[in-house]
C-alpha positions in Angstrom: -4.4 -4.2 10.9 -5.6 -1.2 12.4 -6.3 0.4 9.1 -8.7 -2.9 8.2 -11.0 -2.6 11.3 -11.8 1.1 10.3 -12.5 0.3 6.8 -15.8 -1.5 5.7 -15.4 -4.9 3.9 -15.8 -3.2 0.1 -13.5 -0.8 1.1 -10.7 -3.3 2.7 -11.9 -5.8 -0.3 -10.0 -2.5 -2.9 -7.6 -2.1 -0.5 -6.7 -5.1 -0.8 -6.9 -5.6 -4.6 -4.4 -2.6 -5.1 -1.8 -3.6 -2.5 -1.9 -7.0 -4.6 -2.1 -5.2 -8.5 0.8 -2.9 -6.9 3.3 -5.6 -5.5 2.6 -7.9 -8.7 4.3 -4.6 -10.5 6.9 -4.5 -8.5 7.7 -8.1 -9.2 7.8 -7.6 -12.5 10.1 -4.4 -12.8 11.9 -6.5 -10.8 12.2 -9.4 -12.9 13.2 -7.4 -16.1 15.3 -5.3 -14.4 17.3 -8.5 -13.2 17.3 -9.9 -16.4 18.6 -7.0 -17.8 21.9 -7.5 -19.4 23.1 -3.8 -18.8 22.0 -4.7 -14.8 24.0 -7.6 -14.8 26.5 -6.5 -16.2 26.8 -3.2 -13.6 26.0 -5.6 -11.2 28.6 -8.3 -11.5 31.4 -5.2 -12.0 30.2 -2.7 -9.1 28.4 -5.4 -6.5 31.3 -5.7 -4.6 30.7 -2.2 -3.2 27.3 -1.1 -4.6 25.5 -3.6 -2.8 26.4 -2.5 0.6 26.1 0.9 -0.2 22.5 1.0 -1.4 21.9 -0.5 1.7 23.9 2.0 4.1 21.8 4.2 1.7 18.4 2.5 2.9 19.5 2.4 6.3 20.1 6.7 6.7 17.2 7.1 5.1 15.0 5.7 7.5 16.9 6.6 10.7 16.7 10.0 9.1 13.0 9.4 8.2 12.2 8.0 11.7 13.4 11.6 13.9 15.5 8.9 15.5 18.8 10.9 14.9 17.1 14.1 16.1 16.3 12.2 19.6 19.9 11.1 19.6 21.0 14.1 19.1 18.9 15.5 21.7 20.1 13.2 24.3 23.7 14.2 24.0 
């Protein structure tokens, strides 16, 4: 929200139209990628383990991202 009150209403109006054009993309790499029968595949024979590793991935990144583990670190 902060970002919207210091932009002007042509400027929030493109703002706006990119965040929509961008996550529209998204969606649809998304949706091919899912239908893709080399994904599913990899998918149905790796999930069991690559699922939760993509998102331990995800999670380090952002506590790494954040400083967080730096402050932690700091503390002990």
């Amino acid at each position: 929200m902060p970002v919207f009150r210091a932009l002007g209403p042509a400027d929030a109006g493109l703002f706006m139209l990119v965040f929509v054009a961008l996550v529209a993309l998204w969606c649809a790499v998304a949706a091919w990628l899912g239908g893709h029968p080399r994904v599913i595949r990899l998918v149905g024979r790796a999930g069991r383990w690559l699922v939760p590793v993509v998102f331990i991935g995800i999670g380090v990144v952002i506590l790494v991202g954040s400083g967080v583990l730096g402050r932690l670190a700091a503390l002990a």
